[in-house]
C-alpha positions, 0 to 999 in steps of 0.5 A: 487564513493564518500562518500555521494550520494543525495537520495540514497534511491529513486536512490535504489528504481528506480534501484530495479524498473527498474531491478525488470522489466528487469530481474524479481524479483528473479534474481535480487540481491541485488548487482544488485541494488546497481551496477545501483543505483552507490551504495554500498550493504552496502549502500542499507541495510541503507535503505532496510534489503533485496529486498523485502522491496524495494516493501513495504518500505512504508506500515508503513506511509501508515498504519499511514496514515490510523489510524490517519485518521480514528482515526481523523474522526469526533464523528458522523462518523460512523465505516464504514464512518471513514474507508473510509474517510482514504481509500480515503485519502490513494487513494489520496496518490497513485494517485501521485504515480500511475506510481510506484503503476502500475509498483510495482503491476506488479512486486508483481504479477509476485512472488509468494512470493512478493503476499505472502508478500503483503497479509501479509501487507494488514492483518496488515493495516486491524488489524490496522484500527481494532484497530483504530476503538476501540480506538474510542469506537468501540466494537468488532467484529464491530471493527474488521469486519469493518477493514477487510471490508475496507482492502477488499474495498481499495484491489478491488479498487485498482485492478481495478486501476491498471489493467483498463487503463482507470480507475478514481482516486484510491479515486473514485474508493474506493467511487465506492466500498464504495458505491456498499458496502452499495448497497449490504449490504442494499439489504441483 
């Protein structure tokens, strides 16, 4: 094996995949996954500090993309119409990984303690978009509801993008959501 490999971290990740879906999350080892990526152990913990993380490696650009775009909305945006143009930008994003996301989601439900983690993230992308929102002036607990509202949107959404075959674009479907929302609010 030589010294530098090209995308070492991408060849970890399709090898964690790939044995995740074999052999299951928890017997898989973190040898396992260098083993197949042609890796060393000491190479993937450059990458990854455990297992886990191959699976959530990418929440903090994703909670980047969400702020910065909810934080970029225009001044006339309304708190709600700021979150979903970021949850739409993010479902643009996970459409052009939507074989990962299927494969990923499918591991995360197989583990107990992989959902655990994933509600974890999703509690921090929602304190984030609050966070968001207040350093647009938003006060709380508008701030706060409205994050904990899109996190709720964009997790629907994204359930049913990955469990119908013949879902549209996770972006549509968060406009979907977006919309049976501002239905069910106006009726309240």
């Amino acid at each position: 094996m030589g010294r530098w490999e090209p995308d070492s971290q991408g060849r970890l990740v399709e090898a964690a995949i790939a044995l995740f879906d074999e052999f299951g999350f928890d017997r898989t080892t973190v040898a396992d996954i260098a083993e197949r990526a042609g890796l060393t152990e000491r190479t993937f913990f450059r990458h990854f500090s455990d297992k886990r993380e191959v699976l959530f490696f990418g929440a903090g650009a994703l909670q980047e993309l969400l702020v910065d775009t909810t934080v970029e909305a225009p001044a006339s945006a309304t708190p709600i119409e700021s979150v979903a143009s970021a949850l739409e930008a993010a479902g643009e994003l996970f459409s052009e990984r939507r074989d990962f996301s299927l494969r990923r989601q499918r591991i995360i439900s197989s583990s107990t303690e992989l959902q655990e983690r994933e509600l974890i993230k999703l509690a921090s992308l929602a304190s984030s978009l609050g966070e968001a929102l207040r350093q647009r002036g938003v006060p709380d607990p508008t701030a706060a509801l409205t994050g904990e509202i899109a996190i709720a949107v964009f997790k629907i959404a994204f359930e049913r993008w990955v469990t119908e075959p013949s879902a549209p674009g996770l972006a549509q479907l968060i406009r979907e959501s977006m919309r049976q929302l501002r239905a069910v609010t106006a009726s309240a």
